[in-house]
C-alpha positions in Angstrom: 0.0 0.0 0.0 1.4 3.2 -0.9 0.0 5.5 2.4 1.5 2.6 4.2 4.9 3.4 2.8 4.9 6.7 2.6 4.2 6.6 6.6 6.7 4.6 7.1 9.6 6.6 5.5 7.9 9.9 6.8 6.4 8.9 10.3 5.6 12.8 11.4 4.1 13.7 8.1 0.3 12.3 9.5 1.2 13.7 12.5 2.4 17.7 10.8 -0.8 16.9 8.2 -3.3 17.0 11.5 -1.4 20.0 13.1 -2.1 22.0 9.6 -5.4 21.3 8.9 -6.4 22.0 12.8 -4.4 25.4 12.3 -6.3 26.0 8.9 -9.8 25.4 10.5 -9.0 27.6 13.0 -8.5 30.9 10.4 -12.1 32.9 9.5 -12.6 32.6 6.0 -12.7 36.0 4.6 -12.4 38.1 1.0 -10.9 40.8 2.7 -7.8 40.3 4.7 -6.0 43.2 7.6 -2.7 41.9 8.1 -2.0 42.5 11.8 0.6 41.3 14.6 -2.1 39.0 15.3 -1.8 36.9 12.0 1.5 37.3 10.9 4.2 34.9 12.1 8.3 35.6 11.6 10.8 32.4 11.8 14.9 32.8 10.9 15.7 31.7 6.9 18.6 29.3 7.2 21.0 32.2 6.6 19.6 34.2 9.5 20.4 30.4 11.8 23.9 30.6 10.1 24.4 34.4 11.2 23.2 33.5 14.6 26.0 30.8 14.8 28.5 33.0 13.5 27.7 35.7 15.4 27.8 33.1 18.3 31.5 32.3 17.5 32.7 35.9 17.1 31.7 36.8 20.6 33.4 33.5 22.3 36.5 34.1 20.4 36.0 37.9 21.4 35.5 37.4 25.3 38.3 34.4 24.8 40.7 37.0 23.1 39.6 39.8 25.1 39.4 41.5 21.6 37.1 45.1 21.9 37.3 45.0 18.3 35.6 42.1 18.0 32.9 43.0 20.7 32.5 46.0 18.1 31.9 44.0 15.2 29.2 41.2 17.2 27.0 44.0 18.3 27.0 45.9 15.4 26.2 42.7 13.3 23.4 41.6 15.8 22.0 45.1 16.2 21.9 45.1 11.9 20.3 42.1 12.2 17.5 43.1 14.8 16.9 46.1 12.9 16.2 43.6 9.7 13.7 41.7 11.6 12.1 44.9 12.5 11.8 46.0 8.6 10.9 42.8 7.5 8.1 42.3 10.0 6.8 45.8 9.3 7.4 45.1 5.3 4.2 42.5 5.9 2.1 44.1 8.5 -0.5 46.8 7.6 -1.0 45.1 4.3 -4.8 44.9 3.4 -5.3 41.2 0.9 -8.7 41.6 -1.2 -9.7 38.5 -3.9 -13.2 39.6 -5.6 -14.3 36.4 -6.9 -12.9 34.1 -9.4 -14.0 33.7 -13.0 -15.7 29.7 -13.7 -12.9 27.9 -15.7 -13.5 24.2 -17.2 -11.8 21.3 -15.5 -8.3 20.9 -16.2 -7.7 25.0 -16.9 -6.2 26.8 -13.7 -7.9 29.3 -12.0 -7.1 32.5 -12.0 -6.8 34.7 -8.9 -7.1 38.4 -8.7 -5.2 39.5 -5.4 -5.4 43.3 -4.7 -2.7 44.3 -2.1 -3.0 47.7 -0.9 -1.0 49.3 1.6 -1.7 53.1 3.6 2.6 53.1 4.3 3.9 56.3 3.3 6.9 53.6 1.9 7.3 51.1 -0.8 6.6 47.8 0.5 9.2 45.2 -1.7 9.6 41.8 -2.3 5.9 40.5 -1.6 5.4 37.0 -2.5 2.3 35.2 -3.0 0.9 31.6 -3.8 -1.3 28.5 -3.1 -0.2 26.0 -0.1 -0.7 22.4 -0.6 -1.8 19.8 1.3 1.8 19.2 3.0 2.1 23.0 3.7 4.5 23.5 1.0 4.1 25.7 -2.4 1.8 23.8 -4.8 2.0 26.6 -7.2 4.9 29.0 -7.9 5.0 32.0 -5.8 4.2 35.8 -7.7 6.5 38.7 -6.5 5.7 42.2 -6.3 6.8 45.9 -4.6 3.0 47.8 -3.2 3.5 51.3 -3.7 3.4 53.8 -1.2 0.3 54.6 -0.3 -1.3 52.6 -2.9 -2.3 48.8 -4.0 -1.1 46.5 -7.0 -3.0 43.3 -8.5 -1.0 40.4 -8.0 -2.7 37.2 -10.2 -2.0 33.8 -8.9 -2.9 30.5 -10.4 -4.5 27.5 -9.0 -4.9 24.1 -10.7 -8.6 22.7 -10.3 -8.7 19.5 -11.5 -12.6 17.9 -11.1 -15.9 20.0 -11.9 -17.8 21.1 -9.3 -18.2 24.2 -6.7 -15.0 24.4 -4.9 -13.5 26.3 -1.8 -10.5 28.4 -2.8 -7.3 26.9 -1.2 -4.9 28.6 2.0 -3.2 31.6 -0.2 0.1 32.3 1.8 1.8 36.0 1.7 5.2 36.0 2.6 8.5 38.7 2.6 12.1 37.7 2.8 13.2 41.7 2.5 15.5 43.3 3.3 17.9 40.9 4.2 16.6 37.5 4.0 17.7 36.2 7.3 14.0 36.0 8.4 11.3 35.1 6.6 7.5 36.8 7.7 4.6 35.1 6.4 0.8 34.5 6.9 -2.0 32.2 6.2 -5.1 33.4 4.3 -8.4 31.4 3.5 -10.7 33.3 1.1 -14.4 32.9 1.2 -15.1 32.5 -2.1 -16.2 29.6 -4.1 -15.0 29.2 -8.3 -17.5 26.9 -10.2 -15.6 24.4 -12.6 -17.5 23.4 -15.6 -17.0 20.2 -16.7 
C-alpha cells in the first residue's frame, strides 16, 4: 500500500498533516484580509540560523581574546540584524489582501486569482510574494512577486490548478517577505471565502 509506505519513510508527516489542517480550521474565512501582529508569524531563513551561529563564534573568540574590536563587530552585526527583523516584520504588517471572486474555468484549466494588495505606508513595501499551499504546507504553485506602492495597492494574479468539476473552496493563499535581508522570513495564512465553479 502506498499511504503505508509513505508513513513509514515519513512517520511525522500524519502527524504535521493533522497540526495543519487544525491550524487551517481555525482561520475565518474572509475576502478581505488586515494583516496585523495577530496573524502574521516571523521564523529565521537558514542564513539568519547561520548568522546566529556566526555571530555566536565571534563573541566567544572575542571574550576568549579579550578583543574590543571584536565585541564591536558582534554587536554591530546583531543590532543590523534586529533592525532587519524589524523591517521585515513591518514590510508584511498593515498590508490589506482583497480576492473579488474568481471567473468559472472548465476542468483541467487553472484558475485565475485576482489578489489586490494595498497598503496606507507612506513607503514602498518590496519583495511581496504570494501563492497556493498544498496539502503538506508546501508551495503547490509558484509564488508571484511584487513591490505595493506607497500609499497605494497593485493586483497580484495567482494561479491555481482545479482538476474535477464542481463548486470548490479556494485553497490557504500564503503572503510572505524575505526583505530586506533574507535572514528572516515573515509570512501568513489566508483562506478566502469564495467559491470558483468548474465546468465540466
Amino acid at each position: 500500500c502506498p499511504d503505508m509506505a509513505a508513513a513509514w519513510r515519513h512517520p511525522m508527516r500524519p502527524l504535521r498533516q493533522r497540526l495543519q489542517r487544525w491550524w487551517h480550521s481555525r482561520l475565518p474565512r474572509t475576502d478581505t484580509l488586515l494583516l496585523t501582529q495577530r496573524n502574521v508569524y516571523i521564523l529565521p531563513t537558514r542564513a539568519g540560523w547561520m548568522l546566529a551561529f556566526t555571530l555566536l563564534l565571534l563573541l566567544v573568540a572575542s571574550i576568549n581574546y579579550q578583543l574590543n574590536l571584536g565585541y564591536l563587530l558582534t554587536f554591530l552585526l546583531a543590532g543590523t540584524a534586529a533592525v532587519g527583523m524589524h523591517v521585515c516584520h513591518a514590510n508584511l504588517r498593515g498590508l490589506t489582501l482583497h480576492l473579488p471572486s474568481p471567473t468559472p474555468v472548465h476542468a483541467g484549466q487553472a484558475v485565475q486569482l485576482d489578489v489586490r494588495l494595498t497598503s496606507e505606508r507612506a513607503r514602498t513595501r518590496h519583495g511581496i510574494g504570494m501563492g497556493v499551499l498544498g496539502e503538506r504546507g508546501l508551495q503547490m504553485t509558484a509564488l508571484a512577486w511584487t513591490d505595493v506602492p506607497a500609499q497605494g495597492s497593485v493586483q497580484l494574479q495567482v494561479a491555481w490548478p482545479a482538476a474535477q468539476r464542481g463548486l470548490h473552496a479556494l485553497p490557504t493563499l500564503t503572503a510572505l517577505t524575505l526583505f530586506p535581508l533574507g535572514t528572516f522570513r515573515v509570512w501568513t495564512l489566508w483562506r478566502p471565502a469564495a467559491t470558483v465553479l468548474v465546468y465540466p
